[in-house]
N, C-alpha and C positions, 0 to 999 in steps of 0.2 A: 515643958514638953521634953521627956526625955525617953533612950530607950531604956527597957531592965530587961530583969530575966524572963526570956522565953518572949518580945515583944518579937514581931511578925514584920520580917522588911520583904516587900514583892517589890523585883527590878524587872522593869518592861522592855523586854528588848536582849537579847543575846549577844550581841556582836562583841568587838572586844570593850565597849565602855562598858554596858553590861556585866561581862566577866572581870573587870577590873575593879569596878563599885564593890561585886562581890568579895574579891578576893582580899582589897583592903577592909570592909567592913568585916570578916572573920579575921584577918589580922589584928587589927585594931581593937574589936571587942576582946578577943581574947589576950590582950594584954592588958586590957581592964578589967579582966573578970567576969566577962557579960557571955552569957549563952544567948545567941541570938536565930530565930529562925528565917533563913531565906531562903528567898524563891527565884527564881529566874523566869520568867514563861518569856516563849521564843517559838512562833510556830515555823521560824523553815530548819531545813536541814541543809547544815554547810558542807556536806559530805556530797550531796546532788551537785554534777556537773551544772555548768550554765549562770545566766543573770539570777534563778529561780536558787538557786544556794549561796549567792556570796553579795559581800555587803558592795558593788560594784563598784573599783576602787586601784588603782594602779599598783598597788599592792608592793611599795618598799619601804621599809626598817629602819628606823637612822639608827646610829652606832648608840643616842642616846635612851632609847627605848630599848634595847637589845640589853644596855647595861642597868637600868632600870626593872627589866624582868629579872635581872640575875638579883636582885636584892629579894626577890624571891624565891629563890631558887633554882629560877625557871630558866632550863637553857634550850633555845631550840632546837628538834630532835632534827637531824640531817638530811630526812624524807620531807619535811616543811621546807628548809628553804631551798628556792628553786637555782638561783645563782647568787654567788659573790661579785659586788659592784666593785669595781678597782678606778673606774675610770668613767669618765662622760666627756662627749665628744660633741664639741657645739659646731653647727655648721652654719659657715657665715656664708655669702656673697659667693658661692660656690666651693670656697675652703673649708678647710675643719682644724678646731683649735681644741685639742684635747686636755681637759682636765683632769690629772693625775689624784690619786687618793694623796694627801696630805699625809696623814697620821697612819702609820701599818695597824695601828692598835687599832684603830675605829671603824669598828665591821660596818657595813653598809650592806640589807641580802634584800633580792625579793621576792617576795610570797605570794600564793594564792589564796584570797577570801574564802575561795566556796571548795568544788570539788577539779576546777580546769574547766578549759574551753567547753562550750555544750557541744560541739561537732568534734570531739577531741578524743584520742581512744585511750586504752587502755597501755600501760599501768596510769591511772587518774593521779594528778596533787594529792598530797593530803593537805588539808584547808590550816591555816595558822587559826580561824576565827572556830573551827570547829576542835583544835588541841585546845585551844585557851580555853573554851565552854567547858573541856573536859577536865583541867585542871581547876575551873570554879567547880563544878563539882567534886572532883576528889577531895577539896580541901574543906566539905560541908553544903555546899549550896546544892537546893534542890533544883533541878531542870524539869521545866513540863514542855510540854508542845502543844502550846496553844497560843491562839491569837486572842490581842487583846482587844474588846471593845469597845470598852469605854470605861475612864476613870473618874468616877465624883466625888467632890469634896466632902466632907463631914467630921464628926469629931471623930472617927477612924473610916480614913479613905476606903471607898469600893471599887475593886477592879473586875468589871466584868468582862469573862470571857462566852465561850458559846458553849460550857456547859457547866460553869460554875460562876458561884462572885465570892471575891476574897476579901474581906476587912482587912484593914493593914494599918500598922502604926507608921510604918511609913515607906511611901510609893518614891521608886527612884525611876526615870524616866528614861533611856536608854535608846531612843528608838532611830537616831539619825535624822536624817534631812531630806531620805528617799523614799520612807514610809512614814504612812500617817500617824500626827501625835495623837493617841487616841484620850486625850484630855477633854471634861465637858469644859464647853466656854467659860462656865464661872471661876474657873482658874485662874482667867485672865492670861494663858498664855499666848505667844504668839513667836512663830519659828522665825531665824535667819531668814534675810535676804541670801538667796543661792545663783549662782552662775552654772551654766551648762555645760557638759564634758560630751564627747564622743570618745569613745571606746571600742577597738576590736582586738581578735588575737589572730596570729597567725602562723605558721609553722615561722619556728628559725630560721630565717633567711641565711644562706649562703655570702657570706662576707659579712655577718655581723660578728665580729669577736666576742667569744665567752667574756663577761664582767664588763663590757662597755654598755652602758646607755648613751645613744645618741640622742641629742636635742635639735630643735628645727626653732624656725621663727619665720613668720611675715604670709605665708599662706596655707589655706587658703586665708581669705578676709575676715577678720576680727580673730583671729589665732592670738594668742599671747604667747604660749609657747606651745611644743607636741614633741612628747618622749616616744624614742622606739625602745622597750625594757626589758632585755632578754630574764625567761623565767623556764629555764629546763629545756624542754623541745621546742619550748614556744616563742615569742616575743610579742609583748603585749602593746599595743598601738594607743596613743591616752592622748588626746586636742584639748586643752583648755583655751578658751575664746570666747568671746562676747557674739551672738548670734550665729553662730555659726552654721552653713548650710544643711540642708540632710544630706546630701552624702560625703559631709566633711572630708569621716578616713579615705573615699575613692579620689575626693579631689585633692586634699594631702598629699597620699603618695604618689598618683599623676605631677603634682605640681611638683614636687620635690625627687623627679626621677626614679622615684624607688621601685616603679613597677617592674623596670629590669629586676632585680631580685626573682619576680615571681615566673618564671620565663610559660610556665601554665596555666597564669591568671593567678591573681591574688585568692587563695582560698581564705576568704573570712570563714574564722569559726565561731564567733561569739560576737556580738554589737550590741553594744549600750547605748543609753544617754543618759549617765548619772549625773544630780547634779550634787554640786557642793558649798557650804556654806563662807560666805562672805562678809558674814556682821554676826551679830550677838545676837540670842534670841530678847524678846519680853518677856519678866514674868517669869524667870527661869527656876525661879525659886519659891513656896508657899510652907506655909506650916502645915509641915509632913508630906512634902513635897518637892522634890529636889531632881532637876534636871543634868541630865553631864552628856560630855562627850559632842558633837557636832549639833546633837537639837539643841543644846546651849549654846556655846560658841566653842569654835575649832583655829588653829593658826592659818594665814594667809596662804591656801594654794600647797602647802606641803606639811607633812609627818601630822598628818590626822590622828592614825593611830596613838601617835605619843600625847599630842593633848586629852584624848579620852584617857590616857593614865594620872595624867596630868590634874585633871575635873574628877575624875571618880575619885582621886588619893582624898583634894581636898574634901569632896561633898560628904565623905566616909569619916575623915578625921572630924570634922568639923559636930557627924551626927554623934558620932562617939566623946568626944570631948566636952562639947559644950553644950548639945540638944539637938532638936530637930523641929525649932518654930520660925518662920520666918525670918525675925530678927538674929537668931544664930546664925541659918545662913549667910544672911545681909552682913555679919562680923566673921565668920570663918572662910565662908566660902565663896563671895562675892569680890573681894579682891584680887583674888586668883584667875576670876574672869574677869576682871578690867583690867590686869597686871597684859593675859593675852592681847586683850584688845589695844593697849596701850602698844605691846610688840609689833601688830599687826600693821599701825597706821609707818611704822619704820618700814617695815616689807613694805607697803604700799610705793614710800618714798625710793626704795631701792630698784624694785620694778621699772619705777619708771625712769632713773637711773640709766638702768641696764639698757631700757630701750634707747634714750637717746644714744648713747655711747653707739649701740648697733648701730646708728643712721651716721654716724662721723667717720666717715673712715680713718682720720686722722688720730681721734680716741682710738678706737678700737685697734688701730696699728699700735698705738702704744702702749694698750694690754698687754698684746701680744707679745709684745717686748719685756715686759716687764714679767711677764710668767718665765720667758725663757730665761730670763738675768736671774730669776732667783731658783731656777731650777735645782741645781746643786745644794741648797742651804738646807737647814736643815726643818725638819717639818712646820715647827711652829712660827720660822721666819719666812714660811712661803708666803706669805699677808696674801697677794693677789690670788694666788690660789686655795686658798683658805675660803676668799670673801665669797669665790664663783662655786665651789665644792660646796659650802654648807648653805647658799641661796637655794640649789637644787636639789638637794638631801635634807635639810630643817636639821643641820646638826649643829648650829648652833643658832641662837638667839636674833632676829633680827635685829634690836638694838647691838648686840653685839658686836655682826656683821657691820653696819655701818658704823659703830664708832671705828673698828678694823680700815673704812675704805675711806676714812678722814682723818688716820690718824699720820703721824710724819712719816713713817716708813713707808705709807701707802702711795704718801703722797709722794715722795724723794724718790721712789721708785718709779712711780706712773711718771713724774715730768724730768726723767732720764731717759724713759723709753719715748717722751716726746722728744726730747732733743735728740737721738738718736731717729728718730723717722726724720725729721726737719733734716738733718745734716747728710742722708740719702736720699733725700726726696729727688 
């Protein structure tokens, strides 16, 4: 099973795995010589204000996805990103422990999915999910607007929508974890376990500095963590937690003071409850069949967007290089998603990490310490603030991160900043 000239790829789903399956399979093919036709179908518009045009999603950039798109060329246009992140600001026990950008080089920005807030006025974002749709198409890919209905297996898959079906030599899967995989059962697929987010936007509050995200922790109940993201006029409100009440964001920012900020009521303009993927799909892969981006698996809690370049690069090399039957995948492109998942089980370990360290106040004074000992050095020797900077941003690797937060520097520095709390205590 291979493709050739003029064979037929339909990718379900727009958003950016979608446009990046695209944009590596017309790379790819064409540096093998392969005229390839593809399709996109995608019925919403990311240009529509509101939940109703964007893939609902906290919407920021690691520095490594940012330098990943420039290997295409692709630099984002100035009207896309909404701020530059410099800094995140953890609030512990009533204090706040800011974490500074490490690396000047390593842009951090955050973006809008759709068009902005649905109660939000005009001049609107312009969406990053709806530029990238536009650059899969300039560089060849066709876009329809349509919803997909359902996809069956056969010796060339059918995707049917509501007013056509397409044969395809091969159906790439694109659709997320928020909308239905429109796959018939004999696929055998079956999506991620997901965890549930709350989401609002709200005007930029007065005392949030341009380029800080501040971070919360401990309420309300089952919170893991909750970012406040400044993105232009706005700043976007994002709870990840296990069960979390309905009206997480009002009991949030009650719990955490913030209602000061709004001194005339919190104007929610937008509220979600997106969720997101936490384990590997089943099945992600079939002959002429190939799944990327979050309905496959996605990294632990951050830089979504950069794993769907990640899964689309491979499932695109893999069709171009070596075929497109099962057993290709299961050799191209299957290691690449147990390679994440393997990452994932380190995030796991560092989370909970993090969290005990928050209930010690003894650790946690020694952070502190340890951030401010190495403040002066110079980027790459900041280890502690390196470890906390790229946990919150996915810029880099959770293995990475943790061999970083066991390595001797980490550790010669954290048990200086213990002996120094101990000898003031």
């Amino acid at each position: 099973m291979r493709l050739v000239n003029g064979s037929r790829v339909v990718i379900v789903g727009g958003g950016p795995a979608g446009s990046f399956a695209a944009l590596h399979l017309l790379r790819f093919a064409a540096e093998a010589g392969l005229r390839l036709e593809v399709i996109i179908l995608e019925a919403r518009d990311f240009n529509r204000p509101g939940p109703g045009g964007c893939n609902k999603c906290a919407g920021i950039l690691s520095s490594t996805l940012i330098h990943n798109l420039q290997t295409f060329g692709l630099d984002l246009p100035p009207d896309v990103i909404q701020s530059e992140l410099n800094a995140y600001v953890l609030h512990l026990d009533g204090s706040r422990l800011p974490i500074h950008r490490p690396d000047p080089a390593r842009r951090n920005v955050s973006i809008y999915r759709g068009g902005g807030p649905r109660l939000g006025g005009p001049p609107f974002p312009h969406s990053f999910d709806g530029w990238l749709l536009d650059q899969a198409r300039a560089r060849g890919a066709g876009v329809r607007r349509e919803r997909v209905r359902v996809v069956r297996p056969g010796l060339r898959p059918a995707v049917v929508t509501a007013h056509e079906g397409l044969e395809a030599d091969l159906v790439v899967l694109a659709t997320g974890v928020n909308s239905r995989a429109p796959l018939d059962p004999a696929w055998g697929y079956r999506p991620p376990r997901t965890e549930i987010m709350a989401q609002d936007e709200v005007p930029l509050p007065g005392g949030l500095l341009e380029g800080n995200v501040h971070i919360f922790f401990d309420y309300p109940p089952g919170l893991i963590f909750a970012g406040l993201i400044p993105k232009g006029r706005y700043a976007n409100i994002s709870l990840l937690g296990r069960k979390l009440p309905p009206d997480a964001v009002g009991d949030f920012l009650e719990g955490h003071d913030l209602t000061a900020l709004f001194p005339d009521g919190t104007p929610a303009l937008c509220g979600c409850t997106p969720r997101v993927a936490v384990s590997a799909a089943h099945g992600y892969y079939a002959d002429r069949l190939v799944v990327v981006g979050d309905a496959a698996i996605t990294r632990l809690y951050k830089d979504g967007i950069g794993a769907a370049f990640v899964t689309a690069e491979a499932a695109a090399r893999t069709a171009i290089e070596r075929g497109i039957g099962r057993k290709d995948f299961a050799a191209g492109y299957g290691p690449i998603c147990r390679r994440i998942a393997a990452d994932n089980l380190y995030g796991r370990w560092l989370f909970r990490m993090w969290a005990i360290t928050r209930q010690a106040p003894l650790l946690l004074s020694a952070w502190r310490r340890a951030i401010v000992t190495e403040a002066g050095l110079p980027p790459m020797k900041q280890i502690h603030t390196r470890i906390l900077w790229s946990m919150f941003t996915g810029d880099e690797s959770y293995r990475q991160i943790f061999r970083l937060s066991i390595s001797r520097t980490a550790l010669w520095g954290w048990g200086r900043g213990m002996v120094h709390v101990w000898k003031n205590q």
